[in-house]
TORLUMDREN-153809 format. One record per residue (C-alpha): residue number from 1; residue in one letter; chain; x, y, z. Coordinates in Angstrom, 2 decimals, padded with zeros to 5 digits. Example, Ala and Ser with C-alpha at 12.3 -4.5 7.8 and 13.67 -1.06 7.14 Angstrom:
+-----+---------+--------+---------+---------+---------+
! num ! residuo ! cadena !    east !   north !      up !
+-----+---------+--------+---------+---------+---------+
!   1 !       a !      A !  012.30 ! -004.50 !  007.80 !
!   2 !       s !      A !  013.67 ! -001.06 !  007.14 !
+-----+---------+--------+---------+---------+---------+
***
This chain:
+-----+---------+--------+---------+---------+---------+
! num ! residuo ! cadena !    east !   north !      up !
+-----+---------+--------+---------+---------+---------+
!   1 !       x !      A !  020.79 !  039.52 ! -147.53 !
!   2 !       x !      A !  017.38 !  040.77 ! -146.43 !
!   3 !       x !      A !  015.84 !  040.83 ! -143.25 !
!   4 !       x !      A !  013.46 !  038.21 ! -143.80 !
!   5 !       x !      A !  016.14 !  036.14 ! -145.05 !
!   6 !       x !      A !  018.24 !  036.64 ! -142.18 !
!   7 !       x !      A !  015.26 !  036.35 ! -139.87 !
!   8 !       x !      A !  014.76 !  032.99 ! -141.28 !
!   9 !       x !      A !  018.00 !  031.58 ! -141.22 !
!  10 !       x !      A !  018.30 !  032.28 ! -137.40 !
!  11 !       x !      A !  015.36 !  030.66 ! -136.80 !
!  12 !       x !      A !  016.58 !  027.76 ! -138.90 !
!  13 !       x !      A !  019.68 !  027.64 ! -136.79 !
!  14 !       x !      A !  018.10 !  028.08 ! -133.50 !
!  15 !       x !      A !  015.57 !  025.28 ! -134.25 !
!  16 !       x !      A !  018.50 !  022.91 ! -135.73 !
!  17 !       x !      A !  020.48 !  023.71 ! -132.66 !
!  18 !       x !      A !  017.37 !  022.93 ! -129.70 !
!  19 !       x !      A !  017.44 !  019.17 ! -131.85 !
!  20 !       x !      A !  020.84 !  018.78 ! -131.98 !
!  21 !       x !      A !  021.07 !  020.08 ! -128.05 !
!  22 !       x !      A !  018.40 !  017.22 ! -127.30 !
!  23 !       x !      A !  019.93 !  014.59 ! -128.72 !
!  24 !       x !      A !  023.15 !  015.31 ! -127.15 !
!  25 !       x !      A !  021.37 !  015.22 ! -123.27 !
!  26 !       x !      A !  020.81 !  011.48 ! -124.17 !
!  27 !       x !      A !  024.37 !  010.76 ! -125.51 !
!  28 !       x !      A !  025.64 !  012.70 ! -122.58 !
!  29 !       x !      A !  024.02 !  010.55 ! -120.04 !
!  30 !       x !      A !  024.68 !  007.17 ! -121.70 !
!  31 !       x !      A !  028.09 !  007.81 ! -121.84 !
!  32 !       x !      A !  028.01 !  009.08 ! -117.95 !
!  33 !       x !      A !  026.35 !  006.17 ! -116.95 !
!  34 !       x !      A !  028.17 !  003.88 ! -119.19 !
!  35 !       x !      A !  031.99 !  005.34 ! -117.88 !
!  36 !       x !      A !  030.52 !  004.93 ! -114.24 !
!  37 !       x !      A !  029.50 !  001.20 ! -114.76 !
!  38 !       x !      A !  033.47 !  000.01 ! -116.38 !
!  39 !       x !      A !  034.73 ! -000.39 ! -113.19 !
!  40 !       x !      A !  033.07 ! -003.91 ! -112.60 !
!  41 !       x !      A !  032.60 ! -004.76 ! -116.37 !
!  42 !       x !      A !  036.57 ! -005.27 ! -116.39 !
!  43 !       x !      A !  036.38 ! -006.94 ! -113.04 !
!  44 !       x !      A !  033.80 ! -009.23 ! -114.12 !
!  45 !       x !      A !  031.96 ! -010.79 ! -117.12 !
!  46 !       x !      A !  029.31 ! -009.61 ! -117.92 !
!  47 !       x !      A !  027.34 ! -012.72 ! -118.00 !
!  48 !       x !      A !  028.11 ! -013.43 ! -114.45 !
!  49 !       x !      A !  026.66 ! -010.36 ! -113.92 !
!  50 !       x !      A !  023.38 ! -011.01 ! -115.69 !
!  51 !       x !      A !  023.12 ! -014.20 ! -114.45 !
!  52 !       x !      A !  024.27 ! -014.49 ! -111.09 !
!  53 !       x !      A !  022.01 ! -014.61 ! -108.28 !
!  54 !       x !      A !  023.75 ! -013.72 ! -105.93 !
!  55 !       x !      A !  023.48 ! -010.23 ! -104.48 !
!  56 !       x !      A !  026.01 ! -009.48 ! -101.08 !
!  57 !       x !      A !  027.51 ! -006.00 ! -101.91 !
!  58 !       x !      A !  029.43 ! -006.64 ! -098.46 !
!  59 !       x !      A !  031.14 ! -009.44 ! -100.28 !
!  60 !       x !      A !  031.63 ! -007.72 ! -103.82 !
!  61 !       x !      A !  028.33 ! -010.21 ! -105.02 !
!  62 !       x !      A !  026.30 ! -008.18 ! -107.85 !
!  63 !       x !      A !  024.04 ! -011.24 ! -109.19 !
!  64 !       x !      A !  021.36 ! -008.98 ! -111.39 !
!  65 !       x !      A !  019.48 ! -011.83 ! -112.56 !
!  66 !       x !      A !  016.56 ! -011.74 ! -109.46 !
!  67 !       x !      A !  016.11 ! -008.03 ! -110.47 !
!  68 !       x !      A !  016.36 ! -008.51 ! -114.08 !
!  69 !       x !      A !  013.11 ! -011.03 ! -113.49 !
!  70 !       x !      A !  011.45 ! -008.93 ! -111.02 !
!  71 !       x !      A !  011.14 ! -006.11 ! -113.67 !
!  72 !       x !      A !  010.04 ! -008.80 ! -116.52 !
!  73 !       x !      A !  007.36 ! -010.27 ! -114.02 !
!  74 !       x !      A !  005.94 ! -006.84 ! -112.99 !
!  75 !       x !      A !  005.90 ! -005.28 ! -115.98 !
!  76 !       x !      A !  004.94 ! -008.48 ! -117.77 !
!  77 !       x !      A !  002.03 ! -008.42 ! -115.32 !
!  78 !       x !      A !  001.17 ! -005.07 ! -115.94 !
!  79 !       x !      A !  000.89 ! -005.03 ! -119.97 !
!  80 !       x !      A ! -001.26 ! -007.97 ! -119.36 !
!  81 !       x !      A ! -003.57 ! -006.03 ! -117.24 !
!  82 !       x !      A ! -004.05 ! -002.90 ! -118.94 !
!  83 !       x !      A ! -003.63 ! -003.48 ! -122.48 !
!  84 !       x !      A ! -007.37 ! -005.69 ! -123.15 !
!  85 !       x !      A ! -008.90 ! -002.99 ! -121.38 !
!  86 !       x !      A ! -006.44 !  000.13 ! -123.05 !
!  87 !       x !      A ! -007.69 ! -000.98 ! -126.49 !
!  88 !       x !      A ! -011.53 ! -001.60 ! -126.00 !
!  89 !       x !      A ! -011.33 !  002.21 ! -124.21 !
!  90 !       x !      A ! -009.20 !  003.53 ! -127.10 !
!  91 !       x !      A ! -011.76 !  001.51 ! -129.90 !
!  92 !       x !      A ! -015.05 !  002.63 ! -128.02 !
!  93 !       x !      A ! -013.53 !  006.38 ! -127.76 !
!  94 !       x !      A ! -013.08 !  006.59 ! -131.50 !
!  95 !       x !      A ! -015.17 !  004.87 ! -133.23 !
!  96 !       x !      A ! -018.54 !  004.55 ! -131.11 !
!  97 !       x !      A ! -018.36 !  007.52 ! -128.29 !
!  98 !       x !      A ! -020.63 !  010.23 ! -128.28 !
!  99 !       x !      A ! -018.99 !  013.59 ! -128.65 !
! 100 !       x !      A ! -020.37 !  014.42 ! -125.01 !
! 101 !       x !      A ! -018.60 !  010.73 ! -123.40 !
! 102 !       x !      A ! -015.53 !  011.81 ! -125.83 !
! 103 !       x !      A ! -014.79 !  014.91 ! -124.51 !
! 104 !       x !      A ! -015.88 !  013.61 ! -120.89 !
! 105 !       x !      A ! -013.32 !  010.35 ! -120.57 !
! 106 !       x !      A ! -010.18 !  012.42 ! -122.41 !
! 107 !       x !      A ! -009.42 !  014.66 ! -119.83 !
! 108 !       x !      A ! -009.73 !  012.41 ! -117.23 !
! 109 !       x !      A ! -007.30 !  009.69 ! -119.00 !
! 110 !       x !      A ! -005.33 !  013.27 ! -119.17 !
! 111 !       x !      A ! -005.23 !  013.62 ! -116.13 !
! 112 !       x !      A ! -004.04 !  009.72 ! -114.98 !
! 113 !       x !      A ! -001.08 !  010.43 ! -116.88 !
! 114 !       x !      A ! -000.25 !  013.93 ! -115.07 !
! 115 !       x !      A ! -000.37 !  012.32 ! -111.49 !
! 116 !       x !      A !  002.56 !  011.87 ! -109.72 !
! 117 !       x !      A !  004.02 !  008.02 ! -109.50 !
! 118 !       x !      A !  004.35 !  008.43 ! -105.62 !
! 119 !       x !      A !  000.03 !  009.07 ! -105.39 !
! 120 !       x !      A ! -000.06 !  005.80 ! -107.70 !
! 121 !       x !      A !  002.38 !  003.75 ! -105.17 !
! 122 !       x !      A !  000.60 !  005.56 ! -101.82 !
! 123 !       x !      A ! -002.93 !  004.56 ! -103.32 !
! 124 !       x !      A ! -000.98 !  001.46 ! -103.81 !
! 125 !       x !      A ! -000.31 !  000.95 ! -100.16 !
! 126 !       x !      A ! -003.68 !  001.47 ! -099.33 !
! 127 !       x !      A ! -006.20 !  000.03 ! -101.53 !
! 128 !       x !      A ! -003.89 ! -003.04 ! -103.53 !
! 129 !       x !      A ! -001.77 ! -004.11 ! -100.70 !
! 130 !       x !      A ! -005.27 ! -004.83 ! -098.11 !
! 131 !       x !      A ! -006.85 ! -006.01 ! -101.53 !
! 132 !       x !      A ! -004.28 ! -009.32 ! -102.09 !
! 133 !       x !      A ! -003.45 ! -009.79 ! -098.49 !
! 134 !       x !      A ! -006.94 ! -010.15 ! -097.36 !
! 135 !       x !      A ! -008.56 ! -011.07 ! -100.13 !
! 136 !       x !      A ! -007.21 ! -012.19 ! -103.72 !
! 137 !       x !      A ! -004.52 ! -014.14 ! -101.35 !
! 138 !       x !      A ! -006.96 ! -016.03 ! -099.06 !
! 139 !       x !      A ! -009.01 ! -016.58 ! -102.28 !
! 140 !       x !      A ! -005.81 ! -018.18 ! -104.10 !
! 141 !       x !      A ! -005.03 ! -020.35 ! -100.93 !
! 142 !       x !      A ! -002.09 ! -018.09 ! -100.65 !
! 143 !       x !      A ! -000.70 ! -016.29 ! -097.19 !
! 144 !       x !      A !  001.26 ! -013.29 ! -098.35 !
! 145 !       x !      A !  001.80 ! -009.43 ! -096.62 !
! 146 !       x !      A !  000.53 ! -008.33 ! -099.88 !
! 147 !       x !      A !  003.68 ! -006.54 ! -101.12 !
! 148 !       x !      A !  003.85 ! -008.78 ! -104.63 !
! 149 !       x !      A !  004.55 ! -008.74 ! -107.95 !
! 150 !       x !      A !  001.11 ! -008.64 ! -108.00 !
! 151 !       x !      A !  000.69 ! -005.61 ! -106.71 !
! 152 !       x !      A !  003.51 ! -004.11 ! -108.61 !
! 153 !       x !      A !  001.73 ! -005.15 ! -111.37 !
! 154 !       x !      A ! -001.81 ! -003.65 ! -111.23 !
! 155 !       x !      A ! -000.13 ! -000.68 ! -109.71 !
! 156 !       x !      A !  001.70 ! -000.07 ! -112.81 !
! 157 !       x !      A ! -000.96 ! -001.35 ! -115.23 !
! 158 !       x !      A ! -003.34 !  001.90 ! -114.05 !
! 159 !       x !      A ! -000.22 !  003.64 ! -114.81 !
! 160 !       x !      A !  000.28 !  002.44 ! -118.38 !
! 161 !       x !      A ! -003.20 !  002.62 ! -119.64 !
! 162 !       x !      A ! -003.12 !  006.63 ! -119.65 !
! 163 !       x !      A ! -000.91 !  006.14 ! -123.06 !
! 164 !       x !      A ! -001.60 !  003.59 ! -124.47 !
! 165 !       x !      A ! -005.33 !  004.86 ! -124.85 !
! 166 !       x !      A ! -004.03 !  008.20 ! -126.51 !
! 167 !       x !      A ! -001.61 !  006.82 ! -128.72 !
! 168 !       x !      A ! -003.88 !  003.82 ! -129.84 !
! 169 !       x !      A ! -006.90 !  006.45 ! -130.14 !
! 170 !       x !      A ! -005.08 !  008.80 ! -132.46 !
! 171 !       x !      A ! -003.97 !  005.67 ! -134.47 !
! 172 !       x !      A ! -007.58 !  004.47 ! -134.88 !
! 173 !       x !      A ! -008.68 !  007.62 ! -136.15 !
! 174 !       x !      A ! -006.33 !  008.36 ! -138.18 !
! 175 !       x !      A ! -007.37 !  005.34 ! -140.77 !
! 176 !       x !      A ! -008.91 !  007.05 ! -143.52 !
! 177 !       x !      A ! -012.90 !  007.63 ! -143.26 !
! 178 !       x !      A ! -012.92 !  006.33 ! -147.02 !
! 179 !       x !      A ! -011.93 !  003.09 ! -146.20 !
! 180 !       x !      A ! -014.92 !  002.56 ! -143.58 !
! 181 !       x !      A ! -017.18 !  003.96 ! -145.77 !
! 182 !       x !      A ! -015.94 !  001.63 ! -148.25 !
! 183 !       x !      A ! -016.77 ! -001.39 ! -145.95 !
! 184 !       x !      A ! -020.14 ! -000.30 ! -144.89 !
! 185 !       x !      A ! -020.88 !  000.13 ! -148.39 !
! 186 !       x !      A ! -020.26 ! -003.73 ! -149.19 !
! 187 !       x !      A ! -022.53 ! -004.74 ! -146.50 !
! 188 !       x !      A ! -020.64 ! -004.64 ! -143.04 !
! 189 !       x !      A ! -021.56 ! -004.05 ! -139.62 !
! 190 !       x !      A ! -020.20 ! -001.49 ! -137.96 !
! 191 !       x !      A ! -018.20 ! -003.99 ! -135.67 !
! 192 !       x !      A ! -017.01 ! -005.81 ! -138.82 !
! 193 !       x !      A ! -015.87 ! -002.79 ! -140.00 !
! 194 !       x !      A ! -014.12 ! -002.54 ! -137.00 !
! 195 !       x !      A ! -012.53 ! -005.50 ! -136.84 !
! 196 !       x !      A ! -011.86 ! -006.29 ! -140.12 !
! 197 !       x !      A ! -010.55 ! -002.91 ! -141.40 !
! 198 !       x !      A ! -010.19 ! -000.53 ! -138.96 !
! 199 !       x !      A ! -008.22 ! -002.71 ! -136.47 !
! 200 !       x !      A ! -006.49 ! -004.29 ! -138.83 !
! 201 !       x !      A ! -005.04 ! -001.04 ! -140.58 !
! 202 !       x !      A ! -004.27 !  000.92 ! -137.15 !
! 203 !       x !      A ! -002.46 ! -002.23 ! -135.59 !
! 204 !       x !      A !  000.93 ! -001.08 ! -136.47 !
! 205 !       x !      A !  000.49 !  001.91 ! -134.46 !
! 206 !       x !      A ! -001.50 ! -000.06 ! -131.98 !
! 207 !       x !      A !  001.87 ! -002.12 ! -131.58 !
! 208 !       x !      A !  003.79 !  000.92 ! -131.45 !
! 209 !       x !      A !  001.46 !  002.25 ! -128.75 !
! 210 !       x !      A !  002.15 ! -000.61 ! -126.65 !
! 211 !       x !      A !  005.87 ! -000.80 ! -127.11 !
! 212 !       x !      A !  006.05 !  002.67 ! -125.59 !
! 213 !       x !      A !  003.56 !  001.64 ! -122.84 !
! 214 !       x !      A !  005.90 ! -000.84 ! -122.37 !
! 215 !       x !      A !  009.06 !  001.24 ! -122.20 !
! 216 !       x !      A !  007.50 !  003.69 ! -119.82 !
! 217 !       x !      A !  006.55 !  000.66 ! -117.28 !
! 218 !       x !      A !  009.92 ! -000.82 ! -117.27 !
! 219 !       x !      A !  011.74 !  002.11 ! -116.40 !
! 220 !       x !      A !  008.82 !  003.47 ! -113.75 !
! 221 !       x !      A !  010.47 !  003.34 ! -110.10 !
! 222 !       x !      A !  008.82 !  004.69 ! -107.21 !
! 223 !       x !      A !  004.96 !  003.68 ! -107.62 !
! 224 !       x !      A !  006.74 !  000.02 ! -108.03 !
! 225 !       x !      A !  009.10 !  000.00 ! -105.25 !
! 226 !       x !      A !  006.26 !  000.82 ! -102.44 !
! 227 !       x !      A !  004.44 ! -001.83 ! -103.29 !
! 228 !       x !      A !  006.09 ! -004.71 ! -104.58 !
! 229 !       x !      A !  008.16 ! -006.10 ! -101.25 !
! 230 !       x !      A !  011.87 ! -005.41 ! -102.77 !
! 231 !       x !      A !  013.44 ! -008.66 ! -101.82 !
! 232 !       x !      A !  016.18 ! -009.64 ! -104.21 !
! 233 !       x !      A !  014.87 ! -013.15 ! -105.24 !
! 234 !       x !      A !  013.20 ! -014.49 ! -108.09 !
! 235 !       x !      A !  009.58 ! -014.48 ! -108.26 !
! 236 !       x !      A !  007.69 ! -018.05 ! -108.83 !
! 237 !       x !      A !  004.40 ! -016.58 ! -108.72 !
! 238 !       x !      A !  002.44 ! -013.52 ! -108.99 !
! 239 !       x !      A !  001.97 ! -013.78 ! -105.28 !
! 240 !       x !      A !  006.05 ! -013.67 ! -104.30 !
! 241 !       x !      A !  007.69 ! -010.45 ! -103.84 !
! 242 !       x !      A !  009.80 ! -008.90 ! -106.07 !
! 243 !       x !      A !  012.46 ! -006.49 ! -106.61 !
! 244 !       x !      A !  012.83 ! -004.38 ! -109.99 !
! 245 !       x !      A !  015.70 ! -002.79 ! -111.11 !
! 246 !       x !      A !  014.40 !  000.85 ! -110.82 !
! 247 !       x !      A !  014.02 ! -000.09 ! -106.96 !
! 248 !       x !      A !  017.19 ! -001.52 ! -106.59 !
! 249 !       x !      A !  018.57 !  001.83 ! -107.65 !
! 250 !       x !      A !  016.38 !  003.88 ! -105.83 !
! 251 !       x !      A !  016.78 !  002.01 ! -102.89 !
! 252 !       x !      A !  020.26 !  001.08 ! -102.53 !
! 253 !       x !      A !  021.98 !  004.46 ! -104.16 !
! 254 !       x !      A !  022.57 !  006.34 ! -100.98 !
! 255 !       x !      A !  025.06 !  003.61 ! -099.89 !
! 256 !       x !      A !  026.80 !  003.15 ! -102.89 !
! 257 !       x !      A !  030.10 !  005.27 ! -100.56 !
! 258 !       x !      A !  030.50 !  002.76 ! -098.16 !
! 259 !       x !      A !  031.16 ! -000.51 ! -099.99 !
! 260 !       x !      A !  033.95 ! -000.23 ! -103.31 !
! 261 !       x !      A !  032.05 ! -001.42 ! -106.54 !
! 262 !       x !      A !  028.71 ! -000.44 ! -105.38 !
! 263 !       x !      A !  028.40 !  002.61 ! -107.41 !
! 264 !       x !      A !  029.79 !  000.93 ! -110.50 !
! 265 !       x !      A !  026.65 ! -001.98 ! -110.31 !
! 266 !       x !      A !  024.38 !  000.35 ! -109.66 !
! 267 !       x !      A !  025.16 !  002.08 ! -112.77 !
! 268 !       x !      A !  025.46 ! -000.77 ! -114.52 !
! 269 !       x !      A !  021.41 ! -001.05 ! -113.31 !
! 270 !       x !      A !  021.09 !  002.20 ! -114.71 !
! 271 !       x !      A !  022.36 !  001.81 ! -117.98 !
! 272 !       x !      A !  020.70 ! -001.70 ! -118.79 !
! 273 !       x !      A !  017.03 !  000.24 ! -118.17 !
! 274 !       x !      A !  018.47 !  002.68 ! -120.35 !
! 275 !       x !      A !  019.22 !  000.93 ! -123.08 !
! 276 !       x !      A !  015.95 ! -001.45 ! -122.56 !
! 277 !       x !      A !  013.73 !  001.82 ! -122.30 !
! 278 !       x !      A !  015.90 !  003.04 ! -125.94 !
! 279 !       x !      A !  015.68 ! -000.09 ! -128.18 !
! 280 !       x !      A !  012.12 !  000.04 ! -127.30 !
! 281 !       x !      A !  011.58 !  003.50 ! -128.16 !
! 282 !       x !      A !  013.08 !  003.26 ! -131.32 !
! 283 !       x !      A !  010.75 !  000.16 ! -132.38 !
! 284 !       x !      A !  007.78 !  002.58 ! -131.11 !
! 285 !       x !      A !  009.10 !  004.95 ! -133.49 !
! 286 !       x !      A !  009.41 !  002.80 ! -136.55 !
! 287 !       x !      A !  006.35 !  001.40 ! -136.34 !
! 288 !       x !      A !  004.71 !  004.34 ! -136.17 !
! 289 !       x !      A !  006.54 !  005.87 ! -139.10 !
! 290 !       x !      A !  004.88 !  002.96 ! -141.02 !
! 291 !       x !      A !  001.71 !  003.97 ! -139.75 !
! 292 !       x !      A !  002.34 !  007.76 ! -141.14 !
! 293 !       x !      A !  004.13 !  006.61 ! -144.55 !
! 294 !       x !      A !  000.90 !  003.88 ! -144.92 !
! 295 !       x !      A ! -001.65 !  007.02 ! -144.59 !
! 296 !       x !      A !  000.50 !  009.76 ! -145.66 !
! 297 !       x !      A ! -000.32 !  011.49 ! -142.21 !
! 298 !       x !      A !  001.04 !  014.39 ! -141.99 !
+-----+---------+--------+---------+---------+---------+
***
């Protein structure tokens, strides 16, 4: 065997072995997670679990059902804020921005996504919090600290919009020049063109965009947790408190010692954002392999 041979297939294994390794980490932890959480699945069915209320640790009570809602309504929330706005950026970026805006807005959407979740929750505090306590809440006929859903939501919407304005960028972009062309050529506007073709080819990967948007705020914990109140009830409206299930972890882990079962719910926590944040990653991912196999990207 030559040397270049040999070089190759060493590379080849290396490479095969970094995949295999990564997809083992993730195996690994659901398993870890999923052998810490038996304890109370045999000691209780899993339905009352879901959709019990009740939360008293003291008195072996794991109801997961006002946590379960807290992180629908604040994540809920949050795709409805930032997605309008996500797309119209992500639209305007490929198809109408200057070069000079272009290369002006992407490192600054860059650099939202690079800043720590903590800055997000302390700005949070700060600027969202004062925002619905004296004013959205007065406006609503609403008296409320503040600490909502709400604010959860918008919180975590600033978050999201960081990827879903790559991702849905790259999508647009990536619809073939030949096809505007061909619309312009029968008489379209630009916007038509936009709508009509452009829009309506990238929207698979648009989807998929906001699927993963969607994954990464349902699994986002410390931005959330600072401002959302954290009491375990369910919300009736966006101006109620809430209490996710990445708080509830965060919050409540350095106890888990002192009361039996307490670890095992909290892992339980664990693993249902875990598999929540998966499935959704895998319908990301098979969207956009439409996408690619539509355009033969790549």
């Amino acid at each position: 065997m030559s040397m270049r041979r040999l070089e190759d297939r060493i590379a080849r294994i290396l490479m095969l072995s970094a995949a295999v390794l990564s997809s083992l980490v993730l195996f690994i932890i659901a398993v870890a997670l999923f052998d810490k959480s038996l304890p109370i699945l045999i000691s209780r069915p899993l339905s009352d679990l879901l959709l019990s209320s009740k939360w008293q640790p003291w008195n072996a009570e794991f109801g997961f059902y006002p946590f379960i809602m807290g992180t629908i309504w604040v994540t809920a929330l949050a795709m409805a804020i930032s997605v309008p706005p996500s797309l119209l950026t992500s639209i305007y970026l490929a198809e109408y921005a200057p070069i000079r805006i272009r290369e002006l807005v992407r490192p600054v959407v860059d650099l939202l996504a690079g800043i720590p979740s903590v800055v997000y929750g302390l700005w949070g505090v700060l600027v969202v919090v004062p925002l619905i306590r004296d004013y959205l809440g007065p406006l609503a006929g609403v008296s409320t600290t503040g600490y909502t859903v709400l604010a959860g939501g918008i919180v975590l919407a600033i978050m999201v919009f960081p990827i879903i304005i790559s991702i849905s960028e790259e999508v647009v972009r990536s619809v073939p020049q030949a096809v505007r062309e061909a619309s312009m050529g029968l008489g379209a506007t630009k916007w038509q063109t936009v709508k009509h073709v452009v829009i309506r080819g990238a929207l698979p990967g648009i989807i998929a965009a906001i699927i993963l948007g969607f994954g990464r705020a349902f699994g986002e914990t410390m931005a959330v947790l600072m401002v959302v109140g954290n009491l375990p009830q369910v919300p009736s409206s966006v101006f109620d408190p809430g209490y996710p299930l990445p708080a509830l972890i965060a919050n409540n882990y350095g106890e888990i010692m002192a009361i039996p079962s307490y670890d095992s719910a909290l892992m339980l926590a664990a693993v249902l954002l875990l598999l929540t944040v998966l499935v959704f990653s895998i319908l990301a991912g098979m969207v956009a392999a439409g996408v690619t196999r539509r355009y033969h990207i790549g």
